[in-house]
C-alpha positions as CSV (number, residue, x, y, z in Angstrom):
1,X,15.3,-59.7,-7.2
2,X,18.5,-60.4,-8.6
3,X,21.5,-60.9,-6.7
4,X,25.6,-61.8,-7.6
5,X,26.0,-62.2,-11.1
6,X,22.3,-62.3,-11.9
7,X,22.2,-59.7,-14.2
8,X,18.0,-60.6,-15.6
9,X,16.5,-57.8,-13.0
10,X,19.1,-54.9,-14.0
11,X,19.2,-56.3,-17.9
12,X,15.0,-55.2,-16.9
13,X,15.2,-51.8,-15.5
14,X,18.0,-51.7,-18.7
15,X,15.5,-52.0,-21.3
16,X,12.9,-50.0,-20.0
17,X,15.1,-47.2,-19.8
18,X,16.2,-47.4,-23.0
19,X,13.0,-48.3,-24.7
20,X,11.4,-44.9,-23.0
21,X,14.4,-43.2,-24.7
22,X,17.7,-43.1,-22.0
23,X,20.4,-44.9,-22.7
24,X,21.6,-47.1,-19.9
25,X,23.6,-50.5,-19.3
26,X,23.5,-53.6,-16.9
27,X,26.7,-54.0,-15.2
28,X,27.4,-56.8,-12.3
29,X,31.1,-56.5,-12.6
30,X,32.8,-56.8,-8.9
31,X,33.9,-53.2,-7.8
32,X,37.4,-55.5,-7.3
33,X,37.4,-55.0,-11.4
34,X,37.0,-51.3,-10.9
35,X,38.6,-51.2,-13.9
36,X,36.2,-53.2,-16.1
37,X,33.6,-50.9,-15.0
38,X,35.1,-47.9,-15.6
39,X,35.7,-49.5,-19.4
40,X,31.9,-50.0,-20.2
41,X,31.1,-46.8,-19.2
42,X,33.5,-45.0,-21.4
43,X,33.1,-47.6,-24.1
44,X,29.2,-46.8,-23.6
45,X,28.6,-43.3,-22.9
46,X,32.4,-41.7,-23.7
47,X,32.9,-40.6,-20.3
48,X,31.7,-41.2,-16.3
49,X,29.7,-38.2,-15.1
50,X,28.5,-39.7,-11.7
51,X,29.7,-42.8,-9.5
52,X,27.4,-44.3,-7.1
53,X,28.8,-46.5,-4.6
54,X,25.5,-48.6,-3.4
55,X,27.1,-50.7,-1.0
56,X,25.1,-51.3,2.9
57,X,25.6,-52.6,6.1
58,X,22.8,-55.3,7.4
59,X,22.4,-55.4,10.9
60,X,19.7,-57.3,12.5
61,X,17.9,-54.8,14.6
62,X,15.6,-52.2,13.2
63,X,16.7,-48.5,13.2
64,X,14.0,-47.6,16.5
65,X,15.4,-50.8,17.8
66,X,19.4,-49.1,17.8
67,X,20.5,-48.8,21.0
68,X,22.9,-46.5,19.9
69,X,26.3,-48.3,20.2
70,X,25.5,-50.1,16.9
71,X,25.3,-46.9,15.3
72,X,28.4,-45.5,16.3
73,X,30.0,-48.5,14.7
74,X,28.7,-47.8,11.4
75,X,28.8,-43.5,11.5
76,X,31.5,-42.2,12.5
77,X,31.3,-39.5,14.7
78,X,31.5,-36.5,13.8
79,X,29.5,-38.0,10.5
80,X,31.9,-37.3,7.6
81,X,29.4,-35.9,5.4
């Protein structure tokens, strides 16, 4: 697995999707230099279709091990979706 600025396991998944005929890029940049990203998209593709914010929370207790209170914490309640 990669992790930080370790871009060798999306560079992977990159190549495969563009050797089966997509076209796709590795990107590490911070989502601090929004910007940046935003750039290689639109330098890449010509425009941004779809943004996909895969950011998580680790707690350390499995989900059948939530008591319930850490939940709330993390959803908020109503859930917003």
């Amino acid at each position: 697995m990669g992790g930080g600025s370790d871009i060798s396991v999306a560079q992977k998944v990159t190549d495969q999707i563009n050797a089966a005929g997509g076209q796709a890029v590795a990107d590490t940049n911070s989502v601090e230099d929004g910007q940046r990203i935003v750039e290689r998209a639109m330098d890449t593709f010509g425009r941004v279709d779809v943004v996909v914010n895969n950011a998580g929370i680790l707690r350390d207790a499995s989900f059948a091990q939530n008591d319930g209170r850490r939940m709330g914490r993390d959803i908020p309640s109503p859930p917003a979706w």
